[in-house]
N, C-alpha and C positions, 0 to 999 in steps of 0.2 A: 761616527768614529767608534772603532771597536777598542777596548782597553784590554788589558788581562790584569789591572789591582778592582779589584771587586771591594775594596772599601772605601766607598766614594759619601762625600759628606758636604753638604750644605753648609757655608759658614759665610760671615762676614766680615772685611775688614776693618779690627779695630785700631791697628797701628802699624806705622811701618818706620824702622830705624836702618837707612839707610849708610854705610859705608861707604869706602873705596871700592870693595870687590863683591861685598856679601852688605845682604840685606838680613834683618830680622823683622818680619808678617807676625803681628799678633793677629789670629781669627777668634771669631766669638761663633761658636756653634753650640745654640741652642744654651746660654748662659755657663758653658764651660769653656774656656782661655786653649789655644791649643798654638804654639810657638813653630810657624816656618822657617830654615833660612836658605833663601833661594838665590842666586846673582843679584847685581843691581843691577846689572845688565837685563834681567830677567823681569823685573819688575819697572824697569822702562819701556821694554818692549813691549811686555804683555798691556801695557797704563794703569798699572794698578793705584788705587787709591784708598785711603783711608773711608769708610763704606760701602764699597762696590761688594756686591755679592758674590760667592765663587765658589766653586765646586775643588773641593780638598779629595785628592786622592794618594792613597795609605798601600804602602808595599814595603810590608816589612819581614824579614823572613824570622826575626822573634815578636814576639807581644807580652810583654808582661801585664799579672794581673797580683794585686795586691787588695788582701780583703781583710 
């Protein structure tokens, strides 16, 4: 499968807070916390569980950076 977000990232699931309609994915990639929220629909289909490995992919058309 070909993508066009070129920021694809390794992570793990550390939690998931599931709703009526929307879910919240905590991932742990590489000991920094990064916050999904995708369907719950989306996270039944896909079976996502709390440690399953998964590939995070990033399309964002800003990026802030703070130093």
């Amino acid at each position: 499968m070909e993508l066009s977000a070129r920021n694809q990232l390794k992570a793990r699931i550390k939690s998931i807070n599931k709703g009526d309609t929307i879910a919240e994915v905590i991932l742990d990639i590489g000991g920094q916390e990064m916050c999904s929220t995708i369907t719950t629909g989306s996270v039944n289909k896909l079976g996502l569980n709390v440690g399953d490995d998964v590939t995070t992919l990033i399309k964002a058309s800003s990026v802030m950076i703070m130093k």
